[in-house]
C-alpha atoms as one frame of an Amber mdcrd trajectory, in Angstrom:
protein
  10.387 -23.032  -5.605   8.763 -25.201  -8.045   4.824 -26.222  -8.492   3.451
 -29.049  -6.075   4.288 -32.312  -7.059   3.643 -35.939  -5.815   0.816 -36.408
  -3.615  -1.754 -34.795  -6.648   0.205 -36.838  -9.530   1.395 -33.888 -10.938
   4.951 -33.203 -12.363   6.894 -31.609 -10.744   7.295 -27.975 -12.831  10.793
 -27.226 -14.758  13.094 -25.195 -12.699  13.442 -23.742 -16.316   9.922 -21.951
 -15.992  11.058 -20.286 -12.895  12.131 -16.171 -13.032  13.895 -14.229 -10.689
  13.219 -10.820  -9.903  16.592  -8.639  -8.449  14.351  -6.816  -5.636  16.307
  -3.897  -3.427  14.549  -4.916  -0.371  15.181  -9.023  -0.397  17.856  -9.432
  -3.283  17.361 -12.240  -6.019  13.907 -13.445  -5.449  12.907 -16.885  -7.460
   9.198 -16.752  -8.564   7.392 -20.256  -9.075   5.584 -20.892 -12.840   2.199
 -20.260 -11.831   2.827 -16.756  -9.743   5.134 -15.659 -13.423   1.243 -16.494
 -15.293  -0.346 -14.494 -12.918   2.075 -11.412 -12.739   2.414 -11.422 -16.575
  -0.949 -10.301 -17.273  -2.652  -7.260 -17.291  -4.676  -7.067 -14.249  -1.206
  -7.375 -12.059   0.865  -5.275 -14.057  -1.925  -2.588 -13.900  -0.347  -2.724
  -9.662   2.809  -0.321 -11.312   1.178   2.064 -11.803  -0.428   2.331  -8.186
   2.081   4.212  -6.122   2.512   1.982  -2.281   1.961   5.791  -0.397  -0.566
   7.493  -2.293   0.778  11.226  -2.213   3.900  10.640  -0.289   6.681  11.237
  -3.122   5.323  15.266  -3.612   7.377  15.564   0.027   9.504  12.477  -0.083
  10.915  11.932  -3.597  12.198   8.642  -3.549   9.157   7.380  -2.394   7.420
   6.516  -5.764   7.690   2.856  -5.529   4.421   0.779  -6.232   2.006  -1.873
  -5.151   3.832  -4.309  -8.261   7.177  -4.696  -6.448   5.403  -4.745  -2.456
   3.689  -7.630  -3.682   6.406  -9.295  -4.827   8.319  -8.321  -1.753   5.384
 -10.234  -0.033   5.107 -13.271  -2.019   8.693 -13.646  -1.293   8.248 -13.434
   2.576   5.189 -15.262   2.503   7.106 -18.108   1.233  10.073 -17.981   3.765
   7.839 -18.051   6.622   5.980 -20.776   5.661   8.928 -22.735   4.468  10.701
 -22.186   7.378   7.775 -23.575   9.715   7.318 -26.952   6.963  10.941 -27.680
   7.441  11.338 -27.300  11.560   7.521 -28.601  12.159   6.560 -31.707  10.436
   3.962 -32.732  12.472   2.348 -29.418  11.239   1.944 -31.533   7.607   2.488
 -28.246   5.497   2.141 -29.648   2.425   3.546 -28.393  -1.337  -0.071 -26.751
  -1.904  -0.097 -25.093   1.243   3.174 -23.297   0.173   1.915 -22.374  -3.286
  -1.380 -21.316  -2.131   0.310 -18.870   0.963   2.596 -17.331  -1.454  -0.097
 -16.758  -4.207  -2.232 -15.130  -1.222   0.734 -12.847  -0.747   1.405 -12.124
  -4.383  -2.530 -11.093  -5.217  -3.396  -9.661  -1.667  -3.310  -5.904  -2.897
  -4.550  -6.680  -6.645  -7.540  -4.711  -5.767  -6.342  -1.301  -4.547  -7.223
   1.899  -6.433  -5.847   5.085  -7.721  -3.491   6.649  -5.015  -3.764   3.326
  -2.701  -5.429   3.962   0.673  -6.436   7.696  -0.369  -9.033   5.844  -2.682
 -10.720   4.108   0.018 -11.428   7.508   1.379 -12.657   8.776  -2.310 -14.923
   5.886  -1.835 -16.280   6.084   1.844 -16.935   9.719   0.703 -18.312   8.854
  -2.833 -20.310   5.878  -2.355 -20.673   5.814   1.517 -23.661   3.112   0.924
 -21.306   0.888  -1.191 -18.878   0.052   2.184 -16.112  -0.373  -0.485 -12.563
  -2.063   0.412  -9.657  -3.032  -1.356  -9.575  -6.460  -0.199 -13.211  -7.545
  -1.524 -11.624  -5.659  -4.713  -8.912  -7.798  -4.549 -10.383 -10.922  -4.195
 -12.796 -10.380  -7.483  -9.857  -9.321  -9.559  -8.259 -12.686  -8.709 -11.377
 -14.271  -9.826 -10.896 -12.400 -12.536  -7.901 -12.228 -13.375  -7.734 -16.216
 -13.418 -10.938 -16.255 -15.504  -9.836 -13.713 -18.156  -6.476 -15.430 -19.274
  -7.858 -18.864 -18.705  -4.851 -19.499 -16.298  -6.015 -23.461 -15.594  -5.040
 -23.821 -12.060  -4.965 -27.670 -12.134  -2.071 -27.909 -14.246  -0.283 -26.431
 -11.843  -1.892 -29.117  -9.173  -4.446 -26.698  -6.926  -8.162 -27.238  -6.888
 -10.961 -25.156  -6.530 -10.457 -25.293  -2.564  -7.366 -24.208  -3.148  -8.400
 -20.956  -5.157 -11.316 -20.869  -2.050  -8.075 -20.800   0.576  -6.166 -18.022
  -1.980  -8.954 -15.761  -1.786  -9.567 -16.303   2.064  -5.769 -15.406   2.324
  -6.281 -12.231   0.979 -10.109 -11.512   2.839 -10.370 -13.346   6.256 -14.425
 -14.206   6.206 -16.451 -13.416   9.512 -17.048 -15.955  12.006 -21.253 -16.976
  12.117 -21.206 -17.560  15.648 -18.648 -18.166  18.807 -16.320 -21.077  17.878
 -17.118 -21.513  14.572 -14.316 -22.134  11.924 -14.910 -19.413   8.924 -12.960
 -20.896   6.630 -13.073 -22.884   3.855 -10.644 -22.943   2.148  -8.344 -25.322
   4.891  -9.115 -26.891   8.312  -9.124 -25.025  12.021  -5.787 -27.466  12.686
  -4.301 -25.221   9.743  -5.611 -22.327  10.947  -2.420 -20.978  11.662  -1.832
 -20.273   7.379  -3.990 -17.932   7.826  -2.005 -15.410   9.779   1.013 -15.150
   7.635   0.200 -13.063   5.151  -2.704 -10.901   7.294  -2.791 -11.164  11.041
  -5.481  -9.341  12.413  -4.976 -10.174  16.100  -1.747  -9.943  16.719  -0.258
  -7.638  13.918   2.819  -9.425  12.836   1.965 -10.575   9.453   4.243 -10.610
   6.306   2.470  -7.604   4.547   4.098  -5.337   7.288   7.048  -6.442   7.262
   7.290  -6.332   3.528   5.799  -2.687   3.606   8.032  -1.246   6.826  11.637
  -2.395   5.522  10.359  -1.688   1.989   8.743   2.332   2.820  11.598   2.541
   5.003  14.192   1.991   2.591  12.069   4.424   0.060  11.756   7.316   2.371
  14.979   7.371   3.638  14.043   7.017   7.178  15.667   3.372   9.144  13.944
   0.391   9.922  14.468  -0.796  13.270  13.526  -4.610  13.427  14.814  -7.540
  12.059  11.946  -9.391  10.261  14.139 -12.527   9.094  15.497 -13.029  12.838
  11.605 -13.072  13.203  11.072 -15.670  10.967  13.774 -18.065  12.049  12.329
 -17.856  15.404   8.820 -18.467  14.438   7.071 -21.568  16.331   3.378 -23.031
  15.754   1.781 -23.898  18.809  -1.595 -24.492  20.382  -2.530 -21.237  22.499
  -4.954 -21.750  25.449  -7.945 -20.188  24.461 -10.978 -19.234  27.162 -12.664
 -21.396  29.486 -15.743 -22.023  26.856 -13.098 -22.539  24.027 -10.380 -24.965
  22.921  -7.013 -23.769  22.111  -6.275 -22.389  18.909  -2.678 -22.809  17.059
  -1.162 -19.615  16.362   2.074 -18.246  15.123   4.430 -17.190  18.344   7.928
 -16.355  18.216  10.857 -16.992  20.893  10.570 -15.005  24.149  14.079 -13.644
  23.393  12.925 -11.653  20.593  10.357  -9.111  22.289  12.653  -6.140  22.129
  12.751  -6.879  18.711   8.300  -7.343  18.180   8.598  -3.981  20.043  10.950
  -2.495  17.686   8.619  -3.961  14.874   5.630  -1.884  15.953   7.812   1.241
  16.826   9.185   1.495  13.845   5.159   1.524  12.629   4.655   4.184  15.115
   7.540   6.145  13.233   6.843   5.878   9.794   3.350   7.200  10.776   4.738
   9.864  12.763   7.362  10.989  10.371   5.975   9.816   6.609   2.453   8.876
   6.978   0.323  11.736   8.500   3.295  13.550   7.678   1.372  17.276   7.155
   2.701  18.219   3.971   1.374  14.933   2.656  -1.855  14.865   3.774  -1.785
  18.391   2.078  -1.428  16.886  -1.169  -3.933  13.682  -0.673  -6.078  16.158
   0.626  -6.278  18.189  -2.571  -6.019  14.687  -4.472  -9.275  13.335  -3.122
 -10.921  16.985  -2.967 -10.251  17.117  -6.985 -11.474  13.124  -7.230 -14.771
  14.038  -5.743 -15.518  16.971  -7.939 -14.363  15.207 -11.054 -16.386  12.312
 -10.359 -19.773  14.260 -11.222 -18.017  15.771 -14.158 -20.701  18.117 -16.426
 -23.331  17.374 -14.053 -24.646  15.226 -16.687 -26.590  11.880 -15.176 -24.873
   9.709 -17.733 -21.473  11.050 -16.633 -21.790  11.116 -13.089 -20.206   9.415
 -10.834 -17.422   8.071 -13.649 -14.981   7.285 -11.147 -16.461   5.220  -8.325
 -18.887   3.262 -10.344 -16.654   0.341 -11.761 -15.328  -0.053  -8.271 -18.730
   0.519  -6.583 -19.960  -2.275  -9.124 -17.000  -3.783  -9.086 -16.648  -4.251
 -12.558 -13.408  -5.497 -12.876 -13.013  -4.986 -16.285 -13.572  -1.574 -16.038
 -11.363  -1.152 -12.815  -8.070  -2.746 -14.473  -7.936   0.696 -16.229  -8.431
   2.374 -12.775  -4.483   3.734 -11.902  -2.837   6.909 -10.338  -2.963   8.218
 -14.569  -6.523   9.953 -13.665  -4.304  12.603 -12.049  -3.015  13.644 -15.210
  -6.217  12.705 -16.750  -7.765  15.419 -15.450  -4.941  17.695 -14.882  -4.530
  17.811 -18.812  -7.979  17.742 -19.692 -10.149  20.169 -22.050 -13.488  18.659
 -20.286 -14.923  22.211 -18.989 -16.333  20.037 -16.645 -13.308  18.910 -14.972
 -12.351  22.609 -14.224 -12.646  22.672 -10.359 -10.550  19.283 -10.298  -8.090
  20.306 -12.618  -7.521  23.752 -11.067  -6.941  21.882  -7.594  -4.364  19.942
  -9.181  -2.635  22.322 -10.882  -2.277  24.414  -7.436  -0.515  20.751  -6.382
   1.637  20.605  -9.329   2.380  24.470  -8.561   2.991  23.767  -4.646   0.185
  26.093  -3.526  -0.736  23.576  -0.934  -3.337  23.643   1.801  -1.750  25.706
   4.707  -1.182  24.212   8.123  -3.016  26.053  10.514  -2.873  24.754  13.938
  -3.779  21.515  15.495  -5.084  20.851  19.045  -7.546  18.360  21.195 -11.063
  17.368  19.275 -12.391  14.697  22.085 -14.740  17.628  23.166 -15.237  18.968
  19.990 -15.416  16.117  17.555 -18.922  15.722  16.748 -18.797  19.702  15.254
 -15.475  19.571  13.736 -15.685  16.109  12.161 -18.112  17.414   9.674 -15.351
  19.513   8.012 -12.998  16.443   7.864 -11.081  16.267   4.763  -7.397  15.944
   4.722  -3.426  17.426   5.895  -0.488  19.425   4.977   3.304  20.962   5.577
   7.193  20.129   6.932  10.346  19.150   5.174  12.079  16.367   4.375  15.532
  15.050   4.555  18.300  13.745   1.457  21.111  11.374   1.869  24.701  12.516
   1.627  26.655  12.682  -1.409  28.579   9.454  -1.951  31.938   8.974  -2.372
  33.301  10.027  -6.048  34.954   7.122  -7.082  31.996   5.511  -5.735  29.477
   7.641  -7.702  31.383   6.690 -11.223  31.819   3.047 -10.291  27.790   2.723
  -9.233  27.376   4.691 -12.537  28.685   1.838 -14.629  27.312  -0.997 -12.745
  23.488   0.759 -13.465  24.587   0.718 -17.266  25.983  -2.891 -17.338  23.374
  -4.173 -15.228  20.099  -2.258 -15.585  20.059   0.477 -18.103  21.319  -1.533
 -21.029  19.499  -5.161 -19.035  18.697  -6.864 -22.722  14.403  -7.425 -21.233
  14.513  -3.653 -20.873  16.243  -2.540 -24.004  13.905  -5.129 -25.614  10.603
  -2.854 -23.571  11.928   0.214 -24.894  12.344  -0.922 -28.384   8.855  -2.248
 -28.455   7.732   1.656 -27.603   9.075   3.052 -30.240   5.616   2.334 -32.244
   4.522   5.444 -29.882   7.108   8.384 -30.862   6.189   9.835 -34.190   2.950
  11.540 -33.555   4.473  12.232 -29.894   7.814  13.904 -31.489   6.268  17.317
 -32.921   5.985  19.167 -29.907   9.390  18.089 -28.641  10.921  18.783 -32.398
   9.558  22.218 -32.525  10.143  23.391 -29.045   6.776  23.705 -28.103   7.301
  23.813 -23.981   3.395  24.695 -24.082   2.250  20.594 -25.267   5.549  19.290
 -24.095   4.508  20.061 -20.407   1.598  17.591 -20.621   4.194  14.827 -22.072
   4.819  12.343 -19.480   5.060   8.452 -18.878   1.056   8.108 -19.015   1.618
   8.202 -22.866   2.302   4.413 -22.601  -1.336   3.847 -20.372  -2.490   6.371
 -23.069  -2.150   4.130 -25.759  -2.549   1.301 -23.319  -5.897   1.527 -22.727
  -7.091   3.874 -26.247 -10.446   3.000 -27.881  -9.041   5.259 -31.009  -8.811
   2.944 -33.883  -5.393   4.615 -34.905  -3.592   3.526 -32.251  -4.284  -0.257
 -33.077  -0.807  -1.497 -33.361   1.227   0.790 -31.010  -1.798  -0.759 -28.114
  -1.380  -4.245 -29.500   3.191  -3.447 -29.055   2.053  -2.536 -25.139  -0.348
  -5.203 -24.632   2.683  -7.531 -25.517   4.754  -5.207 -22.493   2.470  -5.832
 -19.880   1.914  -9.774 -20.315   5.849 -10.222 -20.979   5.598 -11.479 -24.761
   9.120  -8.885 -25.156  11.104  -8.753 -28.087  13.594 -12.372 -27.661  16.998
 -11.226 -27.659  19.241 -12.691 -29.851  22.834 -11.911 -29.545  25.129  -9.093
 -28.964  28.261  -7.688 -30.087  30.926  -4.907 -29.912  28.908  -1.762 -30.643
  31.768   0.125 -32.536  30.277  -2.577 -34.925  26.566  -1.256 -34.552 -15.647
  23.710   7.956 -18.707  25.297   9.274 -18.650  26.107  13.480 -15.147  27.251
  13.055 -16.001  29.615  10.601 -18.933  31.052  12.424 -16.104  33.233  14.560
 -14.961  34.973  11.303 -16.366  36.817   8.824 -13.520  36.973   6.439 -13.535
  33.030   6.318 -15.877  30.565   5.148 -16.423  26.783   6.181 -14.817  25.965
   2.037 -11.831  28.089   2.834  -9.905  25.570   5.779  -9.775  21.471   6.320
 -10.124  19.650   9.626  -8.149  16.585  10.026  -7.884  14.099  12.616  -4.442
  12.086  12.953  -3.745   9.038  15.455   0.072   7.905  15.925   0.146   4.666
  17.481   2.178   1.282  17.415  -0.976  -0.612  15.941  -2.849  -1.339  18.736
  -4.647   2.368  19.764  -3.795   2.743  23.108  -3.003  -0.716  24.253   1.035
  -2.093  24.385   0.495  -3.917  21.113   3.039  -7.069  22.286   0.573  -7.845
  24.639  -1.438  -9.959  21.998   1.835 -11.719  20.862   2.695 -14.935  22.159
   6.321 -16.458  22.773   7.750 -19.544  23.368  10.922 -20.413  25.649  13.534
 -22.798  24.389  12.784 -24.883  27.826   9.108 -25.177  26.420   9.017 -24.868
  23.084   5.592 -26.656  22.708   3.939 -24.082  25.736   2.964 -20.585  24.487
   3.073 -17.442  26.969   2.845 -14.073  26.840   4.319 -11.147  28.186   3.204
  -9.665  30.835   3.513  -5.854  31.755   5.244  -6.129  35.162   7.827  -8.911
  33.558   8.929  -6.947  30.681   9.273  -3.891  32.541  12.229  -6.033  34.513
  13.162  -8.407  31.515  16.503  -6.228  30.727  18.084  -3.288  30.448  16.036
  -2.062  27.261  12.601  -2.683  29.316  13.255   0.884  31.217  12.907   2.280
  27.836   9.361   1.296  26.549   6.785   4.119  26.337   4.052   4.807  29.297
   1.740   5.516  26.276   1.345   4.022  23.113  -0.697   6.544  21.053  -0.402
   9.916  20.058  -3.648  11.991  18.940  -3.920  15.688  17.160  -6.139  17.472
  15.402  -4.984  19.741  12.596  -6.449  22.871  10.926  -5.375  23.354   7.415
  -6.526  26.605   5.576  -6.615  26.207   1.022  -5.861  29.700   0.940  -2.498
  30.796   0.199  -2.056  34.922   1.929  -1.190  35.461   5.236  -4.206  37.245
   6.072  -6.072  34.454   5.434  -4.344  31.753   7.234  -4.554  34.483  10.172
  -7.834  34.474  10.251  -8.641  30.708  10.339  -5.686  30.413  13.169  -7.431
  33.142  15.268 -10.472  31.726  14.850  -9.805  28.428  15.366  -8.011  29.486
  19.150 -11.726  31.618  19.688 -13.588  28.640  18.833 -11.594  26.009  21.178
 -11.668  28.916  24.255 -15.220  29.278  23.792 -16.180  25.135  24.032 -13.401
  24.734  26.961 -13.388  27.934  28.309 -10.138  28.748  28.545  -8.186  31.402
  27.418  -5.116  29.733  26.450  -6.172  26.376  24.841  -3.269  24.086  25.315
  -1.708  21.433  22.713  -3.509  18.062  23.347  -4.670  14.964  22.091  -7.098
  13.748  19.814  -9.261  10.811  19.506 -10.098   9.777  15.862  -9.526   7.266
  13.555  -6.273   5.577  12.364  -4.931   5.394   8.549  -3.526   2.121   8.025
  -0.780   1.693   4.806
């Protein structure tokens, strides 16, 4: 879509300024003039190098696909939705700015997520527990930001301050002052309903998920069983009776036919936690990831060192934090800083797949208050790959890689702009030297990226160019033949360092509670009445209602032990069964439930 036009005087924007991005999720997706400004620039393309699952691609391999393309995947949905309720709802006045501002919310709503994604939140809570740090306050100063630093003049592209106000309350919903009060700034309560496309709190059927489910879906391998675009096509604003003290709100509610559908939305949820999420051998990894954050962050022990990582987000000093990426693995994983040693060795046991060991996992709602003090992290299982394809079909997708991505002329014209980096990288490859050539990896180019070394001028200056999309212009082309503590008190071979405690919740969004019961529907009889679905109705609505779950949440806890021998991991299993008889008093303790908090991606 173009700018907004019209009703500000502006002109409308040349279709000529739009780009399209070929996305595997939502094919050919048009970007507007003002969202190209904003992704061109450093503090958005700094979102490649954040991986969407943290740790998830050491078990699932395909899975290394980053917060850059999810938030393009969202802008793009964002924009449907939104469309879609402007052209069947009029009376809703949705105007041009409304549009631009929704999709910008979606486009910048996870501009302020750190290292490793939700893993850093949990670096945080444990770094800085005073600080109360989250990604979306992040976000919302590195928009700020991020307008402010490449002087990206919103008024030519006909918003207004409120409208930057309304972006940023997108992306952070601000807390009501008292009962009844409207929050928000940014627009009025009769288009309150904007606000829960991109993040719905209440109800849980927002854009972002859908984005992120059919998008980690497609990554891990695993299906996705909803249909987010039937969603949107049966999307309805209406005005949803509220209590007896308040007015009715308008909300977002979708046709009554779809509920098996909204169910399958928040069961696939349930899966992708079940099966990728708190998947064991990844919480293994993000375990060991934030267990070598923590000790690197008070590298030397030196006051004017401490604390390097979590101060320019605990400040947030957004200038500092646009250098923040998933690179500080290899940071300190290829460090000579003695005082990284502990993190680095940690790391290098990931790299060597000398994981924490699964121990055991059982019920915590008795014992939670003395195991929660060893909470850290997860671990093991294995994973699944697709078949081999077809031959013909392997040679043929082969070609159609080379014609259409590998020799694309805007990344031929990237790759020749990095050759400024190779001579003083090509010795160790020239002479063989596996040794250095181990540490050689991607990160040269945020390396050189983000190098205060004097040297490296004009190879940084080549990459700055890469990240705000001032590429080499191609030209033409021709034929190229022309050119834990209490548990550890029943051992003495073990110690409190040598095992994790970790508390997983599996649920379809809503804890324990059927999650559809705070969506509401609309009948094609009534489409102007909103209802929801009660229990005893969709339990007789069709055939599919005899299959919905009794229960909506699963709860473990797991016991994880960091050393490697059997004997070891015997110990911390036996003691972990002596400990659980001892507090239940039983002699058998059976494989329960646990109550703890979720992990939201």
């Amino acid at each position: 879509m173009a700018g907004p036009s019209g009703e500000d005087g502006k002109p409308e924007l040349a279709f000529k300024d739009n780009k399209v991005f070929n996305d595997p999720i939502h094919g050919h997706i048009e970007v507007d003039p003002l969202s190209v400004k904003i992704i061109d620039t450093p503090q958005f393309q700094r979102l490649r190098f954040i991986k969407q699952l943290g740790g998830a691609d050491w078990v699932f391999p395909g899975a290394t696909h980053n917060r850059f393309e999810h938030s393009i995947g969202v802008y793009y949905l964002a924009g449907r939705l939104v469309t879609e309720l402007q052209k069947k709802q009029p009376e809703l006045e949705i105007n041009d700015r409304d549009v631009l501002c929704v999709m910008i919310g979606g486009l910048c709503h996870d501009l302020g997520h750190g290292p490793f994604s939700h893993l850093f939140e949990q670096f945080m809570e444990q770094a800085r527990p005073d600080a109360k740090w989250k990604h979306e306050e992040a976000s919302t100063r590195m928009f700020d930001h991020l307008i402010d630093q490449n002087k990206i003049n919103l008024d030519e592209f006909g918003l207004t301050a409120q409208d930057q106000t309304f972006i940023k309350e997108l992306i952070k919903h601000p807390k009501s002052e008292g009962q009844g009060a409207w929050p928000y700034e940014g627009r009025e309560e009769e288009k309150g309903f904007l606000y829960q496309i991109v993040c719905n709190e209440p109800s849980g059927m927002d854009v972002d998920k859908w984005d992120y489910f059919a998008r980690d879906s497609y990554f891990l391998g695993l299906p996705k069983k909803f249909d987010h675009m039937q969603l949107i096509q049966h999307a309805r604003v209406i005005k949803v009776d509220g209590e007896e003290e308040e007015e009715g709100k308008w909300q977002i509610c979708y046709r009554k036919k779809e509920w098996p559908n909204v169910y399958d939305m928040f069961y696939t949820r349930a899966c992708l936690h079940r099966q990728a999420y708190q998947h064991k051998a990844i919480k293994a990894v993000e375990m060991m990831i934030l267990d070598a954050l923590l000790e690197a962050d008070v590298k030397d022990g030196k006051e004017a060192e401490k604390r390097w990582l979590s101060k320019a987000a605990a400040e947030y000093d957004m200038a500092s934090y646009t250098n923040m990426t998933d690179q500080v693995f290899q940071e300190i994983l290829y460090s000579k800083n003695p005082g990284l040693k502990k993190a680095k060795d940690i790391l290098q046991k990931v790299v060597t797949r000398k994981l924490y060991r699964f121990v055991d996992e059982s019920d915590p709602s008795k014992l939670e208050k003395e195991i929660a003090k060893e909470s850290k992290k997860i671990t093991a299982e294995d994973f699944r790959v697709k078949e081999w394809p077809n031959v013909y079909d392997m040679f043929y997708t082969r070609a159609c890689l080379h014609r259409q991505a590998y020799q694309h002329k805007a990344i031929k014209a990237v790759e020749m702009m990095k050759e400024a980096e190779k001579r003083w990288l090509s010795k160790a490859a020239a002479e063989y030297d596996m040794a250095s050539y181990t540490n050689m990896t991607d990160q040269v180019f945020q390396e050189i990226l983000y190098s205060k070394n004097p040297g490296l001028k004009k190879a940084k200056d080549i990459l700055q160019k890469v990240v705000t999309r001032k590429l080499y212009r191609f030209v033409d082309e021709s034929d190229p033949s022309k050119l834990e503590k209490e548990i550890a008190k029943e051992s003495k071979k073990i110690t409190a360092e040598d095992f994790r405690v970790k508390f997983v919740k599996v649920d379809y969004g809503k804890g324990d509670e059927n999650p559809v019961k705070n969506v509401h529907f609309w009948n094609k009889d009534n489409p102007t009445e909103a209802e929801s679905l009660e229990e005893n109705e969709v339990r007789h609505y069709d055939v599919l209602s005899q299959m919905l779950p009794v229960k909506f949440a699963d709860r473990f806890v797991r016991v994880y032990c960091k050393k490697q021998d059997k004997g070891s991991n015997d110990a911390v299993k036996s003691c972990f069964k002596v400990f659980l008889d001892k507090k239940r008093g039983e002699t058998t303790p059976p494989r329960v439930r646990a109550d703890t908090k979720d992990i939201t991606y």
